[in-house]
C-alpha positions as CSV (number, residue, x, y, z in Angstrom):
1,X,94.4,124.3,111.6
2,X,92.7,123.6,114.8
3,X,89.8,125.8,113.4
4,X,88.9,123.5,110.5
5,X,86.8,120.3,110.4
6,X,88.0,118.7,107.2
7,X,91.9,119.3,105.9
8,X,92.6,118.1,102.0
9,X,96.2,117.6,100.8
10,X,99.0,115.7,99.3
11,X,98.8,112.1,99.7
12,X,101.5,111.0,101.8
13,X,104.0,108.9,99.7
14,X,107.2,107.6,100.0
15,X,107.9,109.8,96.2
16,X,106.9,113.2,97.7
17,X,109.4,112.7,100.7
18,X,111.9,112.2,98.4
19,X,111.2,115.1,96.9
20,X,111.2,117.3,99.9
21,X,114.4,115.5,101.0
22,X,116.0,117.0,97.5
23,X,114.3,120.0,98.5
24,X,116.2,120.0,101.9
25,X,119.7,118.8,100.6
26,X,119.7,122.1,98.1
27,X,119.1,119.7,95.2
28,X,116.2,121.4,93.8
29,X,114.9,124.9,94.1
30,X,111.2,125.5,95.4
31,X,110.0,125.7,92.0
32,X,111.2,122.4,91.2
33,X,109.7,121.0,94.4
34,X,106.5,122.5,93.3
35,X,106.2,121.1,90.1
36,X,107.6,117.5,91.8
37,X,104.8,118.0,93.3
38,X,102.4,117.3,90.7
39,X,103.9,114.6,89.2
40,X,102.3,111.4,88.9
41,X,99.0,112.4,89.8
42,X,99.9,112.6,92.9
43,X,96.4,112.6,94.3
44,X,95.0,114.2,97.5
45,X,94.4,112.8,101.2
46,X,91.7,114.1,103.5
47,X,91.7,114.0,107.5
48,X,88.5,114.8,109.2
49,X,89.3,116.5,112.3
50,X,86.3,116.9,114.5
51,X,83.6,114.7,115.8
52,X,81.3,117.3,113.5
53,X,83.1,115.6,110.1
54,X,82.6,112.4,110.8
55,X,79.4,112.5,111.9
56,X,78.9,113.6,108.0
57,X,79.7,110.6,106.8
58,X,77.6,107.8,105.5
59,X,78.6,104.4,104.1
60,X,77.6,104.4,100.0
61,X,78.8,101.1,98.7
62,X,81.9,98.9,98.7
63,X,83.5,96.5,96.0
64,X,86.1,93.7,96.2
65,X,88.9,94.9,93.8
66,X,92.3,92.8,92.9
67,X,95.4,94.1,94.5
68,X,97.3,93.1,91.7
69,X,95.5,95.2,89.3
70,X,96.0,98.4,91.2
71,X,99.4,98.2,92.2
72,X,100.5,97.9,88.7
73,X,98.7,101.1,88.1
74,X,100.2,102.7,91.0
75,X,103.4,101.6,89.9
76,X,103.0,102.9,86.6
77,X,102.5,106.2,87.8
78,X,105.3,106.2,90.8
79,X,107.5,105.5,87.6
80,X,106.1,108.2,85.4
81,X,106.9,110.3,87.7
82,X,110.1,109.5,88.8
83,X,111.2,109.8,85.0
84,X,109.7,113.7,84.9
85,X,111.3,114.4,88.2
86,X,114.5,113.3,86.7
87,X,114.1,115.8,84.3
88,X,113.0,118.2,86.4
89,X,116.8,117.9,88.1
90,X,118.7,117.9,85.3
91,X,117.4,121.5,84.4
92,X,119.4,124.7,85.2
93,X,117.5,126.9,87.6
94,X,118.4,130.1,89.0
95,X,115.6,129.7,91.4
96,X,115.4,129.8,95.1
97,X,117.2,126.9,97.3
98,X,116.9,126.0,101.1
99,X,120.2,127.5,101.2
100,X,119.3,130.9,100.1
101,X,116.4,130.7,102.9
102,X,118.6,129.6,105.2
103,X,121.3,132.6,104.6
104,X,118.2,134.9,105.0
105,X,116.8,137.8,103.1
106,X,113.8,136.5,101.9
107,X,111.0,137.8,102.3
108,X,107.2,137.0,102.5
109,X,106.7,138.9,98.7
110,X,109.6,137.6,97.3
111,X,108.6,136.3,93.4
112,X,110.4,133.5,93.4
113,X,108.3,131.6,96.5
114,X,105.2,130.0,94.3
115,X,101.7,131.1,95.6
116,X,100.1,128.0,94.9
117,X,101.5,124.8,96.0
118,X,98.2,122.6,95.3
């Protein structure tokens, strides 16, 4: 990563480590975390790296917005997608665990490892 100016990704929230804690306890299979993933629109978080990326950035505009009004909208959607990944548990999967990782055997080609985790 060191080579990169600019890295674009999840947005860290309290939902996704939950997820990957599932993930970790063998509660969900990588599938599942994948698709966890996605829920809620989960949005994407940027960290500029290098003196080179910030020195790209200008200032645009800026607006006073009510906290009230956009916590309830975050809140909406933390709750949306705690309801999906709720039924995203309760489905059978015969898909891979961290427990089949950690027993070994898998391999970098193995089908059941999704390509695209964005």
């Amino acid at each position: 990563m060191s080579a990169y100016d600019l890295i674009i990704g999840y947005r860290a929230d309290d939902s996704y480590f939950d997820f990957a804690e599932s993930f970790l306890n063998n509660g969900i299979s990588v599938s599942q975390l994948a698709r966890a993933m996605r829920l809620g629109k989960p949005g994407e978080q940027a960290v500029l790296k290098s003196k080179f990326a910030f020195s790209r950035l200008r200032f645009e505009d800026a607006e006073l917005v009510k906290k009230k009004q956009y916590f309830e909208k975050r809140q909406a959607r933390s709750d949306e997608a705690n309801k999906i990944y709720q039924q995203i548990q309760d489905q059978e999967d015969d898909e891979l665990y961290i427990q089949d990782i950690i027993r070994g055997g898998i391999t970098n080609d193995d089908p059941r490892i999704p390509r695209n985790l964005s």
